[in-house]
C-alpha positions in Angstrom: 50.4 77.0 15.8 47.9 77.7 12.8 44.6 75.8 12.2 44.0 75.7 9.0 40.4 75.8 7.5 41.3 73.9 3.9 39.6 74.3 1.0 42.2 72.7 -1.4 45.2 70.4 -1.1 46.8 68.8 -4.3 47.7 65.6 -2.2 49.6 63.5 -4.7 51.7 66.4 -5.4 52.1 67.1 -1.7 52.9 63.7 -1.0 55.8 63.1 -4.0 57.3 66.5 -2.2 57.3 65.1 0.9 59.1 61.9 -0.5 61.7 63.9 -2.4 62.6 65.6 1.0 62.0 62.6 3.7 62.8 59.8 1.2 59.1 58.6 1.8 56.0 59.4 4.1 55.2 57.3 7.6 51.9 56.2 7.2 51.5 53.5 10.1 52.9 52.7 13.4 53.8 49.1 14.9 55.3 48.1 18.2 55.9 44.8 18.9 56.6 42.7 22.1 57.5 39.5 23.1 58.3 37.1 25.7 59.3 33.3 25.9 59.4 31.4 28.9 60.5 27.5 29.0 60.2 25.2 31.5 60.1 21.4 31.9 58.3 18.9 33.7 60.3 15.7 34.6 63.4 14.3 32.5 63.8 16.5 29.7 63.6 13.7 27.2 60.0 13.0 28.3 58.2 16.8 28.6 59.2 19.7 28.0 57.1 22.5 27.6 57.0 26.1 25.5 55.0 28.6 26.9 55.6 32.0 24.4 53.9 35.4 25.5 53.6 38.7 23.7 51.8 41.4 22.4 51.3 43.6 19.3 49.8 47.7 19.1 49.2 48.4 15.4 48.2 52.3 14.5 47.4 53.1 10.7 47.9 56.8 10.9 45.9 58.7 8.4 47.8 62.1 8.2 45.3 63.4 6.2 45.2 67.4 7.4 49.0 66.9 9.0 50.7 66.3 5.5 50.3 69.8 3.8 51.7 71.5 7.2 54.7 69.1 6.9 55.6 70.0 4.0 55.1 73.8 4.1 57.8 73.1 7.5 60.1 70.9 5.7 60.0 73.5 2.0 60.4 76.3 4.7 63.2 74.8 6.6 65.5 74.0 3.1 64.9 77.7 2.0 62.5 76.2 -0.9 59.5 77.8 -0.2 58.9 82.2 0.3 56.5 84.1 1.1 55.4 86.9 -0.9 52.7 88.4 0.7 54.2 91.8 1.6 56.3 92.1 -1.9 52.7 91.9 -3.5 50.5 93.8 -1.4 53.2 96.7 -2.1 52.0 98.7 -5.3 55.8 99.8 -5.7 56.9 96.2 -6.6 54.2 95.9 -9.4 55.4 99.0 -10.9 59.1 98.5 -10.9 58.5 94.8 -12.7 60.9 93.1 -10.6 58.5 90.6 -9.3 59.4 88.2 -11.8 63.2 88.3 -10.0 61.8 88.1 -6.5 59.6 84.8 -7.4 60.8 83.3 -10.4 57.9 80.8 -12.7 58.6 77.6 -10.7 59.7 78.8 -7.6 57.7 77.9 -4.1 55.5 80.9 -2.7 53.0 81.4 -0.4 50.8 84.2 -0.7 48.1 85.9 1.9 46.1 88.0 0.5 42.3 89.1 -0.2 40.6 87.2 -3.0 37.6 85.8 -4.0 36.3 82.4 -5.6 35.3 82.3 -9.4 33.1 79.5 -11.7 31.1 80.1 -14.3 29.3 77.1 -13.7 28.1 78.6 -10.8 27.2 81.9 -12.3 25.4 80.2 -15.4 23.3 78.4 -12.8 22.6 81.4 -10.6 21.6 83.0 -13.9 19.1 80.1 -14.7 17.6 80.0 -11.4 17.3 84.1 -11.6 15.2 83.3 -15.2 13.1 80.8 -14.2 12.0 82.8 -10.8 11.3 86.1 -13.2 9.5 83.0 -15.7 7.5 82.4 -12.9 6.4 85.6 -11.4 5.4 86.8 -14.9 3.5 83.9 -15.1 1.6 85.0 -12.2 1.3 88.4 -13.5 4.5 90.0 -11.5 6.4 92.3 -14.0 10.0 92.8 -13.2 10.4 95.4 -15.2 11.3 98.8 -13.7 8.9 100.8 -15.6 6.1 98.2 -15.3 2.8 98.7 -13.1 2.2 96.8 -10.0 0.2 94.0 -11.8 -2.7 92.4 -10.1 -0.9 88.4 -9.1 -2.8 85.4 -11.2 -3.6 88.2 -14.1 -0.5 88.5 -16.1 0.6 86.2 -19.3 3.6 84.1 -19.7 3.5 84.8 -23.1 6.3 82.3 -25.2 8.5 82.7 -22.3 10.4 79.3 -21.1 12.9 76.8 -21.4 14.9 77.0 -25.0 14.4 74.4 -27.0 17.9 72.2 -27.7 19.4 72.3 -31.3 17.9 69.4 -33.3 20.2 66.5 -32.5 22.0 68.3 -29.7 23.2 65.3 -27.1 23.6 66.8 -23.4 27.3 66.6 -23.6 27.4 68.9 -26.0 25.1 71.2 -24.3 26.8 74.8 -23.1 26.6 76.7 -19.9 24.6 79.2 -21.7 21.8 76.7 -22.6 19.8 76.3 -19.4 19.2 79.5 -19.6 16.0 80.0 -20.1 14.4 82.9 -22.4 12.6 85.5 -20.6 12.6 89.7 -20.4 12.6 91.8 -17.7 14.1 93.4 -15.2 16.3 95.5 -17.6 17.5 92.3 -18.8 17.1 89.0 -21.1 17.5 85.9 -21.0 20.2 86.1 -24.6 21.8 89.2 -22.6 22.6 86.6 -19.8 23.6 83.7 -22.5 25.9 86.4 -23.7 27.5 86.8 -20.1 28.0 83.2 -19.5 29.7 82.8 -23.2 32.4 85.3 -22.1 32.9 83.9 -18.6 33.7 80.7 -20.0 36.1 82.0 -22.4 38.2 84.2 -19.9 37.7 81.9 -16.8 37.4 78.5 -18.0 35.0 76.2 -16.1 35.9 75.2 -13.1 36.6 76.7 -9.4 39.5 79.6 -9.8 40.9 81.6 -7.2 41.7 85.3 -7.7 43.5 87.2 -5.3 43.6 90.8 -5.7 46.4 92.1 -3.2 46.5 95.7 -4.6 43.8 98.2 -5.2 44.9 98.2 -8.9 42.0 97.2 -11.1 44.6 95.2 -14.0 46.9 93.1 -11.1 45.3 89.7 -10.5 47.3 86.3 -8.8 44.9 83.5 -10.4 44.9 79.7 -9.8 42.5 77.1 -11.1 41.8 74.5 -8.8 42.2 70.8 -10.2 38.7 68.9 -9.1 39.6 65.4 -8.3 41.7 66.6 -5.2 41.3 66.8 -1.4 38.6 68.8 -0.2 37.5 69.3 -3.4 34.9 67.4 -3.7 31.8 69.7 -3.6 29.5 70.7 -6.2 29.9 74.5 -6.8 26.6 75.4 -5.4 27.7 74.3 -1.9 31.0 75.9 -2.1 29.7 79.2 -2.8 26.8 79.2 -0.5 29.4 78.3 2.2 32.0 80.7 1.1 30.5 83.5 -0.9 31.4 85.7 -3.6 32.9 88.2 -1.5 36.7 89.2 -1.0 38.0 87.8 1.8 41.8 87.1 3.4 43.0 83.7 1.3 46.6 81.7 1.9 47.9 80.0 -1.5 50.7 77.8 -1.6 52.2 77.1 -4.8 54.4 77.1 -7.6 54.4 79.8 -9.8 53.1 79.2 -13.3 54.0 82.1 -16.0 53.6 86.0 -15.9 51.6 87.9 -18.4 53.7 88.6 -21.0 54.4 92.6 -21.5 54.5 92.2 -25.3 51.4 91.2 -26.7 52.1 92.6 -29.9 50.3 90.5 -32.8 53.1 88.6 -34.8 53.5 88.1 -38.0 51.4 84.7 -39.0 53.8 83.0 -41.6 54.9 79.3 -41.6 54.9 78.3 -45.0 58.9 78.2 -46.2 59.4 79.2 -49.8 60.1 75.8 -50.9 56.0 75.2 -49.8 56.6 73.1 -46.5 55.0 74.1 -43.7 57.9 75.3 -40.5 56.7 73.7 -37.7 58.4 76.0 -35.3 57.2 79.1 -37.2 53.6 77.6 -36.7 53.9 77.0 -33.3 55.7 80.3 -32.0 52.9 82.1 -34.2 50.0 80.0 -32.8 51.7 81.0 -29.3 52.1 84.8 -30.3 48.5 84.7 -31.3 47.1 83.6 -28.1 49.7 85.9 -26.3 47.6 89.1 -27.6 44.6 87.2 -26.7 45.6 86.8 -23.4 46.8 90.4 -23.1 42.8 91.3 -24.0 42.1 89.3 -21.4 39.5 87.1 -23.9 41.2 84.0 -22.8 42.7 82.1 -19.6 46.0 83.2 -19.3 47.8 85.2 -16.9 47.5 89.4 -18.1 50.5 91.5 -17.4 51.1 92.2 -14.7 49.8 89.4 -13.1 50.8 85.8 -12.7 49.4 82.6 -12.4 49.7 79.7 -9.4 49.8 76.0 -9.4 48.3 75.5 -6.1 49.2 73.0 -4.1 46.8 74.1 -1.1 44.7 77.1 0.0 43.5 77.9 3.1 42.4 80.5 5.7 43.5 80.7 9.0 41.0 80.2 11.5 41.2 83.4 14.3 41.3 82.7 17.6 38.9 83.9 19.8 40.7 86.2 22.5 37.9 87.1 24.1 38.6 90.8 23.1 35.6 92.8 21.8 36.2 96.4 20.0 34.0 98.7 19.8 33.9 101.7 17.3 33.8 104.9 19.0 
């Protein structure tokens, strides 16, 4: 048996499976009992008496962690659901191209592999909180800056160092990533280097939690999957996730459909949807709009799959959760 450590389960999804394979989902038990017992006291047209007995045991059964693992039983037992892992930790199988044959966009998968969490939320804040601790040293005459002298604490300047002011009529919900970022210099960087940063991580990742696995060494092959908020377990503000989790590779188990594969042609096409006759082609428009962000996606400048990677809808991830043998090796 596996115990899983969940950090996202798509439960409505889950649960519509389920009912496509069960024909619905028990979610409470009852067991009745009862008794009668009838007796009577003199002529029976003058008493009679009805004495009934019984007992009820009602369970509501929240499946809650047991529905995911049912499913990924039943998919597994009806030959819907594959795992991958091996055919995508092999470099051979990314070089022939015949993933695409193996795990078709749409089929089931399960992958284990390394990866890592992404959000640029998360990074934009770490970047604010990085500016407004070098804000503050400065202020207390600490310069960050690699070729700076040890300064003498309470004697430095803050100079015009601080918060940016918002564009004139800005409301917060228009408000970027990028803009709590304080100004400041130092430390080899600035605060507009940083803005930069966080403008291209929320073009190529867009907000919200991602997970990339990386199961080859290969710098261009990436698995991604953006994690719908709203769902179980996901439910934490990014801050919490990461401190819990990290930014670090480690061994990941998505379950999923697969989305699309990075298209191998990302040639840009030919713009034209305007027939002769001056009416616009509505297909013409929409396959060149498509081609168009096909090459974008091929720079990797926007979220889409690059070749030859593909993309996930999850419908969980998880890590396994070792068991403790008892066993400890040491290096020699």
């Amino acid at each position: 048996m596996i115990l899983r450590e969940f950090l996202y389960v798509d439960t409505d999804k889950v649960r519509a499976m389920l009912a496509q394979l069960d024909g619905g989902i028990a979610e409470e038990e009852r067991e009745t009992s009862k008794q009668e017992k009838k007796y009577t006291v003199g002529p029976r047209s003058v008493a009679q008496h009805l004495q009934v007995t019984g007992g009820e045991r009602y369970t509501q059964k929240s499946l809650g962690d047991a529905i995911f693992p049912m499913l990924e039983s039943a998919l597994e037992s009806e030959g819907l659901l594959r795992d991958i892992s091996e055919e995508v930790t092999d470099s051979a199988r990314w070089a022939s191209g015949d993933l695409p044959q193996i795990a078709p966009p749409g089929s089931l998968v399960r992958i284990t592999a390394m990866g890592s969490l992404f959000d640029a939320r998360y990074a934009a804040s770490v970047f604010e909180a990085f500016a407004t601790v070098a804000i503050g040293l400065q202020g207390i005459g600490v310069d960050l800056s690699p070729t700076a002298k040890k300064a003498t604490p309470g004697k430095g300047k803050a100079g015009h160092q601080g918060s940016r002011p918002s564009k004139r009529g800005q409301a917060d919900s228009e408000r970027q990533l990028e803009d709590s970022i304080p100004d400041f210099q130092g430390a080899g960087v600035d605060g507009e280097s940083l803005r930069a940063v966080i403008r291209m991580a929320r073009g190529v990742f867009a907000p919200g939690l991602h997970i990339n696995l990386s199961p080859v060494d290969a710098e261009n092959i990436l698995i991604g999957s953006r994690l719908q908020e709203g769902r179980q377990y996901l439910d934490t503000e990014a801050d919490i996730l990461f401190a819990r989790y990290g930014t670090e590779p480690q061994e990941w188990t998505l379950v999923g459909s697969v989305g699309s594969y990075g298209p191998k042609d990302t040639t840009l096409p030919e713009f034209s949807f305007v027939d002769p006759d001056g009416a616009v082609n509505r297909r013409s428009f929409a396959d060149g709009l498509n081609g168009l962000m096909r090459h974008l996606g091929g720079m990797g400048v926007v979220d889409l799959p690059q070749h030859p990677g593909f993309s996930v809808i999850p419908l969980a991830v998880y890590r396994a959760i070792p068991r403790n043998t008892g066993i400890v090796i040491r290096p020699e």
